[in-house]
N, C-alpha and C positions, 0 to 999 in steps of 0.2 A: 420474658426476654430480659436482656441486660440492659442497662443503661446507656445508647449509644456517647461513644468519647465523644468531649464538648468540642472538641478541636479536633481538626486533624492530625496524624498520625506525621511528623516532619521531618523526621532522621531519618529512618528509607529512603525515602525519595531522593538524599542527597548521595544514593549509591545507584541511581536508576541511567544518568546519563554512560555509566560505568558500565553498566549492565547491557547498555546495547550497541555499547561500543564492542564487547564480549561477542555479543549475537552475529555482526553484520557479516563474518566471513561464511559463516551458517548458512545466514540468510541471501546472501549471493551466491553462493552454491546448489540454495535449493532454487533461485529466482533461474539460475541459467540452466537447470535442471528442467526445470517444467516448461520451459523455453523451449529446451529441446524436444520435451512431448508434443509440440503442437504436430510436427512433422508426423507423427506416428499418426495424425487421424488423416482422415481421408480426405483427396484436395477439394472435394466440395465443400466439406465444412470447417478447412483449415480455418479459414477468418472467422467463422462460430464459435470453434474454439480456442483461439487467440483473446477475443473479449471476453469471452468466460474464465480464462487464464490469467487475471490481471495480477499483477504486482505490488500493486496499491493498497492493498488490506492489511489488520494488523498482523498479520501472521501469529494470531495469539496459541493454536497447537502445534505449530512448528516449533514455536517456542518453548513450548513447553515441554515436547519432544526430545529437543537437544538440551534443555536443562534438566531432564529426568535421567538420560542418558549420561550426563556433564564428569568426564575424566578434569582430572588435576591439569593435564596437558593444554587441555581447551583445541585441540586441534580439531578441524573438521573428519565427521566421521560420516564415510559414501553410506554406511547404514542407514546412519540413522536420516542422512539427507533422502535418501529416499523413502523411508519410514514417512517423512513429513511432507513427499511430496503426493504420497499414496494419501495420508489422512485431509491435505487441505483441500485432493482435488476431490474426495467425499464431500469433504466440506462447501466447494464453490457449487459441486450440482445441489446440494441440500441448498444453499441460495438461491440458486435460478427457481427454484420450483419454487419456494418459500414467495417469491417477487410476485408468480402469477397469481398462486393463494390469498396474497396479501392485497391483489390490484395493486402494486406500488409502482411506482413509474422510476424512482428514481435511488439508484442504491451506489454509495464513495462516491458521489458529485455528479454523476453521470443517469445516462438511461440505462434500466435495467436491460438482460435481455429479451426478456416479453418484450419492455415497450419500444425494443430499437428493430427485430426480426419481428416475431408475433408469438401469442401465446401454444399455438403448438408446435412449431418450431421449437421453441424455448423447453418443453416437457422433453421433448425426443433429445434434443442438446444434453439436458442432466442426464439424462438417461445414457449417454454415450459415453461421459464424464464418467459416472459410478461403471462403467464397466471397461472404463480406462484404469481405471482404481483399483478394481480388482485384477485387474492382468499385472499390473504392476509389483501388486501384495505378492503371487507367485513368482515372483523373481529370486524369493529369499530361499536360502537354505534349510530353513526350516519351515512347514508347514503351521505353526503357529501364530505366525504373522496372520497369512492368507485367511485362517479360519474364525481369527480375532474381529478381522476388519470386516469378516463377511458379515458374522452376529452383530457389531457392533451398526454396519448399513444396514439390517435387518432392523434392528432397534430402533434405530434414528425413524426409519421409515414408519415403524409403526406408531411410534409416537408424532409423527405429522398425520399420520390416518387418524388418530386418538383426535386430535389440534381439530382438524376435518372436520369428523364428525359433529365434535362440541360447539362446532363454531355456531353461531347466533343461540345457544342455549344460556337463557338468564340467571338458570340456575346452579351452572358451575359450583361444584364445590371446592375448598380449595386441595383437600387431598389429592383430589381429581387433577389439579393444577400440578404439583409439584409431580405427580406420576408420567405427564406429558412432558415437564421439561428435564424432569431427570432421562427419559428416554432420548429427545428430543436434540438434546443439549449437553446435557452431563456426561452422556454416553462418549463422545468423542473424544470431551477432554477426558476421560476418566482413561479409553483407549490410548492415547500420546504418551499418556505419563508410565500407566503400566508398561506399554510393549516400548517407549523409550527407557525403561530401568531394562528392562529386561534383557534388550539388545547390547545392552552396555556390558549384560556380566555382573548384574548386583545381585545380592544375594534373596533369597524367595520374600522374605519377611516384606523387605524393602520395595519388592516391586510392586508387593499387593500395597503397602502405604502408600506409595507414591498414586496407583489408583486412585485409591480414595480421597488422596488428597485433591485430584484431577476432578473428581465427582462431585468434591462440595464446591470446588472453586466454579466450574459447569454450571452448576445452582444458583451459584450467587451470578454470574456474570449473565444468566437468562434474566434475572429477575432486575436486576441493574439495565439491559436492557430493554427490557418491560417496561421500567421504571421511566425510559428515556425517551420510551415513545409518546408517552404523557407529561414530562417535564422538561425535554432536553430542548434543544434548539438545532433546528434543521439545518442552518448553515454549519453549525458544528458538531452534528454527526454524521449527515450528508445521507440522509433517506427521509424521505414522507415519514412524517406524523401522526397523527391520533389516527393512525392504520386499524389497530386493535379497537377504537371505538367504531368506525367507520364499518367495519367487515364484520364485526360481532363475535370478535377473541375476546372472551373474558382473563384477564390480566389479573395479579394480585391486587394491584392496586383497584381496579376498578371491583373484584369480588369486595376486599374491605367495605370500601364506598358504599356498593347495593346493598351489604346486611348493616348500615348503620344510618343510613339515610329515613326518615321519614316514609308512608307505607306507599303517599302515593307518589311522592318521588321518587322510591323503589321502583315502582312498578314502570313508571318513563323509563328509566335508563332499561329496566328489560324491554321495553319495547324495543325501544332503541338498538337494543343489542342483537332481539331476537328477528329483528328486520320490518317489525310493524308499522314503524313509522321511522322518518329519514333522521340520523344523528347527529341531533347538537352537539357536534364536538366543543364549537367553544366555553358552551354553557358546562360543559361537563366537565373539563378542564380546566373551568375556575371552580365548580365544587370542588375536585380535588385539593384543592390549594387550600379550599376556604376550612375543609374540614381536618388538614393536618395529615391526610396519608403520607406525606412523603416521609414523615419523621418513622414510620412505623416500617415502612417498605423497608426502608436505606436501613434500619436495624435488624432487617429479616437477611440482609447480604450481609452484616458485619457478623451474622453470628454461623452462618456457613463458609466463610471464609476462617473463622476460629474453628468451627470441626476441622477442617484441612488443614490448619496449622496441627492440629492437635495428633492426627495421624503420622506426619513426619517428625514430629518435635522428639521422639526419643533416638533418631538418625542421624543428630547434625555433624557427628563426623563423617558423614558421606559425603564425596565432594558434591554431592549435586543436590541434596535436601537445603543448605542454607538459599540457593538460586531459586530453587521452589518458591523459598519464602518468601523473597523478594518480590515476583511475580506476584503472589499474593498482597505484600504492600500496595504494587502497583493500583490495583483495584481499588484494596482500601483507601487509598487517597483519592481516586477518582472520586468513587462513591464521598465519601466525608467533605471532597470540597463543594461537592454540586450546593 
């Protein structure tokens, strides 16, 4: 791997408050958009899915939707706003399920829906969600939307069955790893960015880059997540914690950790993970620190977020590839300042 930059990256970012000044007409178009979905479900479950609808999240594939898509004009396009509101609302049921999986109580500052209805309410809920998503994708004139997001739900699904299955196994590899969150994660962003070029009218080359670009930025932004479920700070990212130690998700960071630890302290944290005995998160948590993962993680997102620079970079006269990159900034600063 490279040498991660000693500093953070600080010119980007002084075009970022720009950039979402850009977004907000987008993004209140798709927020009274999905508004307007709740009515569509049935009045039993309107208030189910009104909090499962919230508005509060980062809208990061919407974003990235209408920046793959991105005319010279900048006007809002009813496409592609519902292009993003088909993808987030895959994306809010992939959450709710994600909450119960996870046992988390607590996801943007609030109760999840498990822990505010109950855990099978909340299953049937996404489930209602993803086949709102798909009635949606059929709206379009072309059958290639519809068929995109169906594979693309297909995916996402089967890499949270892949997540399932592994869970309390101590001996995750990490191949293993990056296969679940490319399906898991990479998939959708990778979805937004292809079928937002595509919707636009850009030409073949560019749609399949802009994919890929969507795919590695996916990658890095699970693993930065990963990363934050062990490093970050609860009040400021607004869900439970050493989740992933607790439930026995092997993470990068923590696979690093298990093959470089000591045999018999290897062998604790599998227990740990595999359910044999109850997990010291705090203990674990300060191994982390003690042993230097973070610097090794946070250079596994800078160098996937450089494959997706690397995919668009021969397109920047596209109006929409330099916006990409930006989006990519975004991250890299994230990550670099932590």
């Amino acid at each position: 791997m490279q040498n991660p930059p000693q500093t953070p990256i600080t010119e980007p970012a002084k075009q970022l408050p720009e950039l979402f000044q850009l977004l907000q007409p987008h993004l209140k178009a798709l927020d009274a958009f999905l508004m307007e979905q709740i009515s569509q479900f049935e009045p039993e479950i309107r208030e189910h899915a009104a909090y499962s609808i919230d508005t509060g999240g980062k809208r990061i594939r919407p974003s990235l939707i209408f920046f793959s898509g991105w005319q010279n004009d900048g006007q809002v396009d009813e496409k592609l706003v519902r292009l993003a509101a088909v993808v987030e609302t895959v994306h809010l049921a992939t959450l709710v399920h994600d909450d119960i999986m996870d046992e988390a109580d607590i996801r943007r500052n609030r109760a999840t829906v498990a822990k505010k209805y109950n855990n099978a309410t909340a299953v049937l809920l996404g489930d209602a969600l993803f086949s709102h998503a798909v009635y949606l994708a059929t709206q379009f004139p072309t059958n290639e939307v519809c068929r995109d997001i169906a594979v693309s739900m297909r995916q996402v699904c089967t890499g949270e069955i892949l997540q399932t299955m592994q869970r309390g196994d101590p001996d995750l590899d990490m191949a293993t790893y990056f296969r679940v969150i490319d399906l898991k994660t990479a998939e959708l962003f990778r979805v937004s960015c292809h079928l937002g070029a595509r919707l636009a009218g850009f030409e073949d080359s560019y749609v399949q880059a802009a994919g890929a670009f969507g795919r590695h930025l996916g990658i890095a932004y699970q693993i930065y997540d990963d990363m934050t479920d062990l490093f970050g700070s609860q009040e400021k990212i607004g869900k439970t914690l050493g989740t992933d130690i607790a439930t026995g998700k092997p993470t990068m960071p923590l696979i690093l950790m298990r093959d470089r630890l000591p045999d018999d302290q290897a062998q604790l944290l599998r227990d740990s993970l595999s359910g044999k005995i109850e997990a010291d998160v705090p203990h674990w948590l300060e191994k982390l620190r003690e042993m230097g993962i973070f610097e090794e993680v946070r250079q596994a997102i800078f160098d996937e977020i450089t494959k997706g620079r690397d995919a668009i970079a021969p397109f920047q006269n596209n109006s929409s590839a330099p916006y990409l990159r930006t989006i990519s900034d975004l991250l890299w600063n994230q990550v670099a300042a932590l």
